[in-house]
N, C-alpha and C positions, 0 to 999 in steps of 0.2 A: 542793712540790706536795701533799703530805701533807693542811693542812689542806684540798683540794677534794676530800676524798671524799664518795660516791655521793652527790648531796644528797636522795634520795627515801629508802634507808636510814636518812638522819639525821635525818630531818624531823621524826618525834615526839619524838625526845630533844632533840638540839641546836639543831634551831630551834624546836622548841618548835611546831608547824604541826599543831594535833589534826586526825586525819579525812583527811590527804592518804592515796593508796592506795601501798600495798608497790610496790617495785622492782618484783616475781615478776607481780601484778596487771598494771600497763602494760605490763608486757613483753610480756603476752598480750593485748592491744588489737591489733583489725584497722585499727587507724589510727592513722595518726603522734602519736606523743607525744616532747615532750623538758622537760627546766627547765634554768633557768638560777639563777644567783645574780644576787643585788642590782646588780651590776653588769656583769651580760650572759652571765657564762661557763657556758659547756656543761657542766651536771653530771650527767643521765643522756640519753638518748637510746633507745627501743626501735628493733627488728630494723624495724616498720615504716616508719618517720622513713629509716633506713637504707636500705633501697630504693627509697623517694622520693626520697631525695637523689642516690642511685648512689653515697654518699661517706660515710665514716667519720670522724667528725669529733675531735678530740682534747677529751677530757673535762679540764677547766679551762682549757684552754687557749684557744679557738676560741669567738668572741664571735658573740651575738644567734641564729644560725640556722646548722644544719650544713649549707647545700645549698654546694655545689662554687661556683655562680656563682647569682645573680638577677638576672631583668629583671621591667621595671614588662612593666602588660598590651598598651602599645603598643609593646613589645621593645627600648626604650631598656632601660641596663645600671640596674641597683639595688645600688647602695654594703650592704652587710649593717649598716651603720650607721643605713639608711632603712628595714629591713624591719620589718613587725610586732611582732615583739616587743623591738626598739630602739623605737622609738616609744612602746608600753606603761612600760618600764622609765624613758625619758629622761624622759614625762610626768607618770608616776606616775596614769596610766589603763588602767583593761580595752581592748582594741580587740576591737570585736566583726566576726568577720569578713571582715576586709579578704582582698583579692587579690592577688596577685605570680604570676610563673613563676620553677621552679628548672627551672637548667640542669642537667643530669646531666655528670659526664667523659665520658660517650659520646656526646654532645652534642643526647641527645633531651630534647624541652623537655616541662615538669611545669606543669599549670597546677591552683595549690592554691590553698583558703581555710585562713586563720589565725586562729585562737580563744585568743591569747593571754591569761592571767588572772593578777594579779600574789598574790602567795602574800604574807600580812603573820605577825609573830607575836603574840603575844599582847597585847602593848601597841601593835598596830598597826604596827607598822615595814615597812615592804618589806625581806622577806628573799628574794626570789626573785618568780619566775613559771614556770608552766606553760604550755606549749601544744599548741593541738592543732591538726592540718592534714588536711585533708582535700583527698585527688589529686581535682580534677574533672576525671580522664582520659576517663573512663567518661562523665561528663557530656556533656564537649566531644564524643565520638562519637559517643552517643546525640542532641546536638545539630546535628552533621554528617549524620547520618543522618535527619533530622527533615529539614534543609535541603535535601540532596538529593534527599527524595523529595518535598518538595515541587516543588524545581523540574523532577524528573520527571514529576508531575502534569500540572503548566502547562506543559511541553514538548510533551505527549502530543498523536499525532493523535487520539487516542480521547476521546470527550467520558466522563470521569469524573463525578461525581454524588455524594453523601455526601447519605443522607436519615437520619431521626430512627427509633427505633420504631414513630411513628403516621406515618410517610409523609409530614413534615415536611421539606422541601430545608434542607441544613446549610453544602453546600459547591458551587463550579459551576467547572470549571475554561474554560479559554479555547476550547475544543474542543469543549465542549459549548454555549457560544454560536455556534459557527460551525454546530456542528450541526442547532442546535434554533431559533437566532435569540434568545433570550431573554440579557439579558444579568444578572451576576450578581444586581443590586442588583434586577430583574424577578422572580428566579428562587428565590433564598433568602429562607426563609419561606414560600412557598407550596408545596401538596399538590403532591406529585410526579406525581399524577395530570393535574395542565397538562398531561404529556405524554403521555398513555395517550389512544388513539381510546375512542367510546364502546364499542364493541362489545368491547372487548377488555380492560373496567376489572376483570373477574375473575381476569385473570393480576397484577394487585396483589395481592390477597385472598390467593391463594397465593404469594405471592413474602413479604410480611409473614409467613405463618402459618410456612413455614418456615426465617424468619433467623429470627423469635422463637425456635423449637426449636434454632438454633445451625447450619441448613443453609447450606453453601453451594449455590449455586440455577448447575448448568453453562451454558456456551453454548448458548443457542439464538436462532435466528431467528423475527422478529416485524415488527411493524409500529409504527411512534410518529409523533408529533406534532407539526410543528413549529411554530412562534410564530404565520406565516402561515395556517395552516390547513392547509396539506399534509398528504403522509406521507411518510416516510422509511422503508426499509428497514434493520433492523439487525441485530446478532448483540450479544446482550445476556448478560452475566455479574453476577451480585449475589452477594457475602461479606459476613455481620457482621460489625458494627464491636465490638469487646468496650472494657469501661473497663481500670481497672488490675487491679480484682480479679476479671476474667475474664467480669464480666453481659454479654449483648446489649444495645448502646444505640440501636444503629441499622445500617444497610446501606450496602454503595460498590455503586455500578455503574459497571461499564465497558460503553459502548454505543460499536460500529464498525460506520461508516457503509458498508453494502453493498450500496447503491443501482447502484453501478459492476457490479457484480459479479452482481447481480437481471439489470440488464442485460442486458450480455454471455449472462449464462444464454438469457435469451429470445431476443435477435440468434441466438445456436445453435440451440435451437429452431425459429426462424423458418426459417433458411438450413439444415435438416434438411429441412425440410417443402419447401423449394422444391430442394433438391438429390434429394428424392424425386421430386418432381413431374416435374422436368426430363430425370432418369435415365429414368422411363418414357417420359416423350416420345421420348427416344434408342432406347428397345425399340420406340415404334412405327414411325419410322426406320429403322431395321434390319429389322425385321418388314415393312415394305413393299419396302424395297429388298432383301430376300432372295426375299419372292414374287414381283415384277415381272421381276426377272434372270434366274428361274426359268423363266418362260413364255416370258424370247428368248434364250437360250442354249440348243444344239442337244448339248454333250457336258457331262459333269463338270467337266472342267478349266477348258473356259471360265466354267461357271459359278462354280469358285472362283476362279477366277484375277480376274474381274469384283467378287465379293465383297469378294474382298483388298483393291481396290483401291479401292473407296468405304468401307470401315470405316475403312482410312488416313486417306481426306477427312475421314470424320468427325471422326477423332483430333485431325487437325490443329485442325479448329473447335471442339472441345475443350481444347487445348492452351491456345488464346486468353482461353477462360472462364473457366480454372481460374486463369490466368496474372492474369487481371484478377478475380479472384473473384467469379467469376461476377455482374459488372454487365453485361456483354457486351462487344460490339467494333463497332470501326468497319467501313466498308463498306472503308476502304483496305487494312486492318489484312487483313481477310479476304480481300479480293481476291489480297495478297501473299502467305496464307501457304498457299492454294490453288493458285496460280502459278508458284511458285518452282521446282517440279519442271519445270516444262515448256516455262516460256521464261525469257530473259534480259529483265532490265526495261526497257532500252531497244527491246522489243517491243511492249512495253504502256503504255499511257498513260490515266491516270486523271485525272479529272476531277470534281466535285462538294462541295456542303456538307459540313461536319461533320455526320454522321449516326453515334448510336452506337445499333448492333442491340442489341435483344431476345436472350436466349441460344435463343429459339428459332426465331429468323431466323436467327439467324449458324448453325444445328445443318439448316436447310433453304438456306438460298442456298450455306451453302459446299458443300452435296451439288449442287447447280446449276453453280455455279462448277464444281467437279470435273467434271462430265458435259460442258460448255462446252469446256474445256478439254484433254480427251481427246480428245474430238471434233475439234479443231483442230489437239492437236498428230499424230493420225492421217489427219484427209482436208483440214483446214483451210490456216488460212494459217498456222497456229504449225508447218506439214510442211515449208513450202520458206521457203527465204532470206532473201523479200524479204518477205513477211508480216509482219504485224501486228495486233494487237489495240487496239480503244479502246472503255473502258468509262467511263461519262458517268452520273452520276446527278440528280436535283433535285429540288426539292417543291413542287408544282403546287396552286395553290388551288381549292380543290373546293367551294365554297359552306358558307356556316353556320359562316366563322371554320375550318374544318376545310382538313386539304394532304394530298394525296395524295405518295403516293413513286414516281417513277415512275425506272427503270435501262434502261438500253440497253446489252449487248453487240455490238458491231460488229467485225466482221471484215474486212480488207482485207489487196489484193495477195494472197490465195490462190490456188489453182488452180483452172480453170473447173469449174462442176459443173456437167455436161449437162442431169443430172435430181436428182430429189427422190430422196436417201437413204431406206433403208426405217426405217419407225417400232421403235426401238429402247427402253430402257430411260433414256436420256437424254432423249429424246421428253418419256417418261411424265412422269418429274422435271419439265423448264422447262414445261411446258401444261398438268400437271393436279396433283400432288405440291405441289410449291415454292409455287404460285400460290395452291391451295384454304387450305394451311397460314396467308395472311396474307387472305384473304376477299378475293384479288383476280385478276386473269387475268394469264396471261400467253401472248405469240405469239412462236411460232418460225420463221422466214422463212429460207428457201436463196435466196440468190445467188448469180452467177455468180465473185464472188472471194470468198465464206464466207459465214458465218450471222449473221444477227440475230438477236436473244432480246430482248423486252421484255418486262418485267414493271412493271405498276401495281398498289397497292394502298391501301388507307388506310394513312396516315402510322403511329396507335397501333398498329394491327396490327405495328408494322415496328420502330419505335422504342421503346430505352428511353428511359422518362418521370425524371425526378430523383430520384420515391420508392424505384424502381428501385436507381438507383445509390448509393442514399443507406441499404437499406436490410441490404445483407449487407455 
């Protein structure tokens, strides 16, 4: 084995190779270098060949290439009889370049280019070759990561954007068609101003002036443009784009569409301003039914005891609003949840259209309903046995396309009433209260086995309309 010493050592004397560099020089190459002799064999190899490989390869011994194992680039196996520099040496050509994978012993794969160059001596002879490899590890991740964020781009619910320095569109991902409606082939090449309203084409001016200065430009909410002529609400971010040696060449924008979200804001808004509204209505409510109670109640107690008992009602017709966010409720809905204290349902029978209340029907008929109710189950027919309640409602045409709502509470099998009860606080509610609240009348009638209550009014007074329910 004697004669295969170092052959980079011998190269000026013995083979006579002017200008090849010292052993000491490769050694200190940040990339793979090795030679071989005239017929294949490993005669130096540097530490970084070594690391590439994972493998130590046996110097004169160990033909073409020191890596442990190689595959071609579609991961079939490579005989070292096929790699690069067997090819160079069996041709008697340079290979400029080619590709292979070394497998390492530890079995993680090396994907290298080879720059083998056959070494001649002075009278031209192939006495060797040199080569050089380069790991494109770094490559392939920096090309995984190139892949990946691309197809994060084009995943993206957010319409991304890539514009030039002068506000030139570069790049348009899928998201940003769905957003703006433009699709790419529309979109790249033209001023990114397509998308800016007129009124607003000065937040360019400042969005250019500082990506030029190298700003990132934060989140903020705006207004854009879409293909149709709309607008769209967004939340807008812009980052320079830099080259390799760090210039501004141009800007990304990420634009997320928060139209949903405008939205919802105003819906809040909106159902703020009517859950104001509605709250006072419920203070003048209270406010009437504290002073009316006041004027027929003869001690304290009765008068709180009386209060308790209609704030209750109210709750309850509250409970209904809240429960159906505030579109309102039906007249069954309320009728029941009025009732329930006081009779069993096979006492009551209900009858009528689908009708869905106004929350400010349902916040006056259930005060109605409760004073009915009282009244019934203390002198009515909801007092003894064989009573009954039957409430009946409809909607009456009233001329000019226009229906009135007209209810009927009827009472049967109560006890006889000799005479007319004296005018109470329930009175005031069904005949002057309940009725003025919907711009319509109502009559209260004693007979001899309970009371009637009707009330007509116009139908809108009474009813919610679709925009209603459609809009909290």
């Amino acid at each position: 084995m004697a004669q295969y010493v170092n052959f980079v050592e011998q190269a000026d004397i013995g083979l006579g190779v002017p200008g090849l560099p010292s052993a000491d020089l490769l050694q200190a190459l940040p990339v793979a270098v090795y030679t071989t002799d005239e017929q294949g064999r490993i005669t130096f190899f540097n530490e970084a060949a070594a690391e590439l490989w994972g493998h130590r390869p046996v110097i004169g011994r160990d033909l073409w290439c020191g890596s442990w194992k190689l595959r071609h680039l579609d991961g079939r196996n490579m005989a070292h009889g096929e790699c690069p520099m067997a090819v160079a040496l069996r041709e008697g050509r340079d290979v400029s370049w080619d590709q292979a994978i070394a497998e390492r012993p530890d079995g993680e794969l090396v994907p290298f280019r080879a720059h083998p160059r056959l070494l001649r001596d002075e009278a031209g002879n192939i006495v060797g070759a040199i080569n050089t490899l380069l790991d494109l590890r770094t490559q392939a991740l920096g090309d995984e990561a190139r892949m990946r964020l691309a197809a994060i781009v084009e995943s993206s619910m957010d319409a991304i954007v890539s514009k030039d320095i002068n506000g030139i569109i570069t790049s348009w991902n899928d998201a940003a068609e769905r957003l703006f409606g433009y699709t790419p082939a529309e979109a790249i090449g033209r001023p990114v101003t397509i998308l800016i309203p007129p009124d607003r084409l000065d937040e360019e001016v400042s969005i250019i002036s500082r990506i030029r200065a190298g700003e990132r430009v934060p989140s903020y909410e705006t207004m854009r443009l879409r293909k149709d002529g709309t607008h769209v609400s967004v939340s807008l971010t812009v980052s320079p784009i830099r080259d390799a040696i760090g210039r501004v060449v141009g800007a990304s924008k990420i634009a997320r569409d928060i139209s949903s979200h405008k939205e919802n804001e105003r819906r809040i808004r909106l159902l703020m301003r009517e859950v104001n509204h509605r709250v006072k209505n419920q203070y003048s409510v209270i406010i009437s039914m504290i002073r009316e109670t006041s004027k027929l109640t003869s001690t304290p107690e009765a008068f709180l005891g009386q209060v308790r008992e209609r704030i209750a009602a109210l709750s309850e017709s509250h409970d209904l609003l809240v429960n159906a966010e505030w579109r309102g409720a039906t007249v069954g809905e309320l009728i029941q949840a009025q009732l329930k204290a006081f009779a069993a349902q096979s006492r009551v029978s209900m009858a009528g259209p689908m009708v869905i209340l106004q929350p400010n029907a349902v916040q006056y008929l259930g005060i109605a309903f409760h004073e009915l109710a009282t009244n019934s189950a203390k002198h009515g027919a909801l007092s003894c046995s064989d009573g009954r309640v039957e409430i009946d409602w409809n909607l009456i045409p009233a001329g000019d396309g226009a229906e009135t709502f007209r209810l009927v509470w009827r009472e049967l099998g109560g006890p006889i009433l000799d005479a007319v009860r004296g005018r109470g606080f329930g009175s005031v509610v069904l005949e002057r209260v309940a009725p003025q609240a919907f711009s319509g009348s109502g009559r209260l009638e004693f007979h001899e086995q309970g009371v009637t209550w009707t009330l007509e009014a116009p139908l809108h007074f009474v009813q919610a309309s679709v925009a209603d329910n459609a809009a909290v």
